[in-house]
C-alpha positions in Angstrom: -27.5 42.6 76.3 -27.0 38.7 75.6 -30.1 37.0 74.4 -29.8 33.2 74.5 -30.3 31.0 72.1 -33.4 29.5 72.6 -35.0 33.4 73.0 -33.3 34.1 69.2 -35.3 30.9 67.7 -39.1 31.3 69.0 -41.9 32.8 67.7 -42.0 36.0 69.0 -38.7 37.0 67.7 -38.3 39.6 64.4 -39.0 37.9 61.3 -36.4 36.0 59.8 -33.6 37.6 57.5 -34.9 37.8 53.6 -32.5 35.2 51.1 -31.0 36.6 48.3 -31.7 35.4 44.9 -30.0 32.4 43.8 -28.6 32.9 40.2 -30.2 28.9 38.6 -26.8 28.9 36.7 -23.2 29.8 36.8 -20.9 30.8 34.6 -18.7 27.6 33.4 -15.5 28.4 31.7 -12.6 25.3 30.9 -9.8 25.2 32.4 -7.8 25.6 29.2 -9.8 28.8 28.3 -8.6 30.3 31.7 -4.9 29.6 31.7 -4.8 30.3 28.2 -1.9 27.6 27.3 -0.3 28.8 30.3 0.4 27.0 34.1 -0.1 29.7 36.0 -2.7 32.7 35.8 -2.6 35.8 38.4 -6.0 36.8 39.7 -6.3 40.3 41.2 -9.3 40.5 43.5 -10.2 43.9 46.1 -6.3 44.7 45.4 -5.1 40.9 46.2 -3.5 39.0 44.0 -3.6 35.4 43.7 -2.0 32.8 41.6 -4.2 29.7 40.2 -1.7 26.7 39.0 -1.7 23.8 36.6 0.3 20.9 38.9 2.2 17.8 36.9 -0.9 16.0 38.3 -3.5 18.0 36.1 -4.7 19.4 39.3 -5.6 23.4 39.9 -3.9 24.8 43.1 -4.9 28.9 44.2 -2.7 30.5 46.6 -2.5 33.8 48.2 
């Protein structure tokens, strides 16, 4: 059933849910490398694809 809140937070309940590792760096790639000379890249991802685009304003825009 419905525990509230306050139940959920004290010191009786389970002990709390283990972190995952935090990688201390990621990968860094430019802009340029990415697209490749080109203003728009496709990105397949679980069977999606997205599109990642260079504006006139130098900014990146990804859309479904």
């Amino acid at each position: 059933m419905f525990e509230p809140a306050a139940s959920l937070s004290s010191p009786e309940s389970s002990s709390p849910l283990p972190v995952p590792p935090v990688s201390r760096t990621a990968a860094r790639i430019s802009s340029d490398q990415l697209l490749g000379g080109a203003r728009e890249l496709v990105i397949e991802h679980a069977g999606q694809y997205y599109h990642l685009r260079l504006t006139r304003n130098d900014k990146l825009i990804l859309t479904k």
